[in-house]
N, C-alpha and C positions, 0 to 999 in steps of 0.2 A: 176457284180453279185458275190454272195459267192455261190461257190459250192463245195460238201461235195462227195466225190470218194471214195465208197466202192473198196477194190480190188486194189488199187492203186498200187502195189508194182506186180502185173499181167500185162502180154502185153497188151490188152486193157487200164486195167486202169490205165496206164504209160502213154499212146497215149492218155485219154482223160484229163486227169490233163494238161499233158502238153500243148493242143492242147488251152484249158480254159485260164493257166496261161500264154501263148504266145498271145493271146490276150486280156490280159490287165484284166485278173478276177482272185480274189481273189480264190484259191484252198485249200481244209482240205482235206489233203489226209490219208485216215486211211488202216489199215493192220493189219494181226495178229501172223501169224508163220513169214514173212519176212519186218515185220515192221521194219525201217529203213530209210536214206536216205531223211530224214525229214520229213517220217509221221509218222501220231501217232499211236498208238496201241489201236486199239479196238475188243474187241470178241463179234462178232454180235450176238451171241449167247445168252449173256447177255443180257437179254430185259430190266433191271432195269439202268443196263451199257449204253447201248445204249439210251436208254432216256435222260439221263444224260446229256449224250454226244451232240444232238442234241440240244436240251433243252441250253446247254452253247455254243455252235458253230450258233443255228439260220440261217441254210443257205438260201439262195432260193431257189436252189435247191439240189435235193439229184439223183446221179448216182449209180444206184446199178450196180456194175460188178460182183462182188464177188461172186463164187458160186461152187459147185464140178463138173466142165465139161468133164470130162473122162470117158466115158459111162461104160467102165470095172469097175471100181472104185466103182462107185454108183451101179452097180450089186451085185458087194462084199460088200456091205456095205450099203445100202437101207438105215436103220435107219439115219446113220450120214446122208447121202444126204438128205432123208428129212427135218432135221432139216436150213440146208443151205441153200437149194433149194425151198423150201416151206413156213418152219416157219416162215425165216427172210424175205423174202419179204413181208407176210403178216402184222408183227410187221411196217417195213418200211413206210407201206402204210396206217394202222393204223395214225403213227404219224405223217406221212406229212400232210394226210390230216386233221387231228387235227388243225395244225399247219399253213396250206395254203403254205406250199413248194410243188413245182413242183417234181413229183419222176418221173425219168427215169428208168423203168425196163428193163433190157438185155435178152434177153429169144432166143429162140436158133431156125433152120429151123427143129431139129429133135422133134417139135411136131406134124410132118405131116407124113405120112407113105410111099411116096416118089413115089408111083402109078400115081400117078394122075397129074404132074407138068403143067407151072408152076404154084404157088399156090399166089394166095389173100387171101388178109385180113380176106376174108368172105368165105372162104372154112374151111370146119370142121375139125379140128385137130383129127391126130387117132396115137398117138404114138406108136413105135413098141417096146420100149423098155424105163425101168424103168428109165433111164435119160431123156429120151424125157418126161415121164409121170411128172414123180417130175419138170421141168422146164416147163409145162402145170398148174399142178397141182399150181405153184406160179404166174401163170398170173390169174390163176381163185381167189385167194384170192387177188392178188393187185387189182382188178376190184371190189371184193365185198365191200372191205373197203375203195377204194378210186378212184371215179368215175372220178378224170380228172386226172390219171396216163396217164402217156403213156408207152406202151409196144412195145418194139424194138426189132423186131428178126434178128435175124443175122447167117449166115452160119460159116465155118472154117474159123479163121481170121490166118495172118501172118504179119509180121513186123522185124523191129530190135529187136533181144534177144542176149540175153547170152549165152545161147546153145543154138545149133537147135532144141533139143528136148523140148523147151518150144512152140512150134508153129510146127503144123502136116506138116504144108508145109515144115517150115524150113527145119523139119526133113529129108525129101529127099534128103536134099544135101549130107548129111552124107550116103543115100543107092547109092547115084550117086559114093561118092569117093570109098565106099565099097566094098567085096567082093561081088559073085554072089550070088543071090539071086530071089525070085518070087514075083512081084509087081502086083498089081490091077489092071486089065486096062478094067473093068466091072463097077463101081460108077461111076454115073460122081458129079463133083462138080465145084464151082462156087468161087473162091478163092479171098477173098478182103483184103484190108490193112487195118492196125491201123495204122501206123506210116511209112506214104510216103517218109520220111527223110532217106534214106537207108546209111548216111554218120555218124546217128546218131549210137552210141552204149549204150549199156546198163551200169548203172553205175557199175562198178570192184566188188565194195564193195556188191552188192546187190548179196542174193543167189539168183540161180530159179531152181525149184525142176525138174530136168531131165527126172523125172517119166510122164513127162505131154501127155496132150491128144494127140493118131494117132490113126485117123480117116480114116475109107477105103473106105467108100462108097462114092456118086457122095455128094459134096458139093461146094457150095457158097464158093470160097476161098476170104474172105475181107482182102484188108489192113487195118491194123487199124487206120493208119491215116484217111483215107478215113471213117471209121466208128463213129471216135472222130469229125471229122470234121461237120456230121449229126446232131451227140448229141446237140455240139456246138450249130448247126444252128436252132435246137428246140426247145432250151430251149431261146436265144436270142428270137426268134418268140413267145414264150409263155408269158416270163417274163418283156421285153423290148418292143414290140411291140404291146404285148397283145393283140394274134390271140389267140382264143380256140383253144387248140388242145388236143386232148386225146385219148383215146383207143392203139389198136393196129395197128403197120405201120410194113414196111419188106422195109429193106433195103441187098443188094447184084450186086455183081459184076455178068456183062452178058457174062462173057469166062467161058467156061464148059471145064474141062478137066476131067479124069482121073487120078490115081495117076503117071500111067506110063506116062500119057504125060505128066504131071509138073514133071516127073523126065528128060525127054527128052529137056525141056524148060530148067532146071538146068542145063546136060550134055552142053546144047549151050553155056550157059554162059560158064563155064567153059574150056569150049574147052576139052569136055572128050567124053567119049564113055557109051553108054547105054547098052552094047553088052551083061555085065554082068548079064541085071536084065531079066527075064522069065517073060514078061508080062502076065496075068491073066485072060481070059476075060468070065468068067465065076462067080458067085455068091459063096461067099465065104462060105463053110459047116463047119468051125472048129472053127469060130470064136466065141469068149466067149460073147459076145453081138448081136443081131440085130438087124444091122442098115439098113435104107430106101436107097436104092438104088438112087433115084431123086429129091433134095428137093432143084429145083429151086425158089427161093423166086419172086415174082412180085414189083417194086419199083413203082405202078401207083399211093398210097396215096399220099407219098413223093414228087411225080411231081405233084401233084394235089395240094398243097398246097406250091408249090415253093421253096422245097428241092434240093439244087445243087445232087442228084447220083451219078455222073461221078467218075471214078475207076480210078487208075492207074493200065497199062498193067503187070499182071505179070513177062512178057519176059523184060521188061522196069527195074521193080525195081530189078530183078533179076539180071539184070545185073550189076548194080552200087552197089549193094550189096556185090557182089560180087566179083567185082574188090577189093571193097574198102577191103575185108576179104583178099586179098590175097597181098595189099600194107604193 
């Protein structure tokens, strides 16, 4: 297969290029402020650009990752995220299905309001806040324009980065070696991988912007390996084996923590002490966005149609991770 990786130079779309291009598939990996590292530069934003662009690349399929996911962000700045978050999935879905490429949509657990867990496919989405809306708002346009999209929602992912602050989970490690401080222990979340490789690192030369998403209420923590590996196994089933599949599916790891206990998980690794941080366990009243308190995702489609789920254990890659960080 040829497949075309919005976002590619992002933890996910690192984990899914390479998850593609290790098994023996052609990968266009595109980027645009940290394009590099052998992809190419496209501003999805250009719709005449991006035509272009597919139009001479031809994939079979197209992964959208690429999107504004830091709910603060897209608070301060609504317009840009729409644009991102909305318009370009639309354009995407548009052209694939012109084209007869397979699109894979990434879209996120915070289009549910976090009451009600855990959540199917066919439970009504009630976002609480304008990220959840705009990453809502572009599953509603990949559906109108292109009826055998699939839409893939996913909780907080972690993996191999550059800094911990490109990954909410990473990030903890950094409040474990930390000064004292007040952690969360109110969300719970569900935390899965992109990139089960915990030996692998991120390339030197690549920037990643520090500013990236932490998230405090309960989520889905994915590896992204574990998430790349879905995509994978999707798109081989659509395009290879030629099973229909379309609409929306939810994929998510079944360990729920809190933020204090995945800092407590990290402290293990490490051989440190959690003594510093003032767990939390009450609903956060100062924070600049909010967020759903329980947006356990249900994985019954993906079993229903013979999707491997299976996670690796937090406590598992945390700890190879983190030896390997400290060799």
């Amino acid at each position: 297969m040829r497949v075309l990786v919005t976002g590619a130079s992002g933890l996910l779309g690192r984990a899914v290029a390479a998850e593609f291009r290790n098994s023996g598939h052609e990968v266009i990996g595109v980027a645009f402020s940290r394009a590099g590292s052998g992809l190419k530069k496209l501003d999805l934003e250009d719709s005449e650009g991006v035509t272009a662009f597919v139009d001479q690349e031809m994939p079979d399929v197209v992964v959208h990752c690429a999107a504004e996911r830091r709910p603060d962000a897209v608070e301060a700045n609504p317009d840009k995220a729409q644009n991102l978050n909305v318009q370009v999935p639309r354009l995407l879905a548009d052209l694939t299905n012109d084209r007869g490429i397979l699109l894979i949509y990434i879209s996120t657990d915070y289009v549910f309001d976090g009451t009600t867990p855990p959540y199917d496919v066919r439970d009504k989405a009630n976002p609480l806040n304008t990220y959840g809306q705009s990453k809502y708002d572009g599953e509603l346009g990949v559906k109108a324009l292109n009826s055998s999209a699939i839409i893939l929602r996913v909780p907080i992912l972690y993996g191999p980065t550059l800094y911990n602050g490109e990954s909410a989970v990473n990030a903890l490690i950094d409040s474990v070696k930390e000064a004292k401080s007040s952690m969360d222990h109110y969300a719970i979340r569900y935390p899965t991988n992109g990139n089960q490789n915990a030996h692998e690192r991120c390339p030197q030369s690549m920037h990643i912007d520090t500013d990236a998403q932490f998230m405090y209420i309960n989520h889905a923590i994915y590896i992204v390996a574990d998430v790349a590996r879905v995509i994978k196994d999707l798109s081989i089933k659509v395009r290879e084996e030629k099973v229909f599949i379309s609409g929306v599916l939810h994929f998510s790891a079944d360990e729920k923590y809190t933020k204090y206990e995945m800092c407590q998980v990290v402290a293990e690794a490490l051989g440190a002490s959690v003594d510093h941080l003032k767990p939390v366990s009450t609903a956060p009243t100062d924070a600049v966005t909010t967020r759903p308190y329980n947006c356990q995702l249900t994985n019954r489609c993906l079993i229903g149609i013979g999707i491997d789920t299976h996670c690796v254990k937090l406590s598992e890659w945390m700890q190879v991770w983190l030896r390997k960080d400290q060799e």
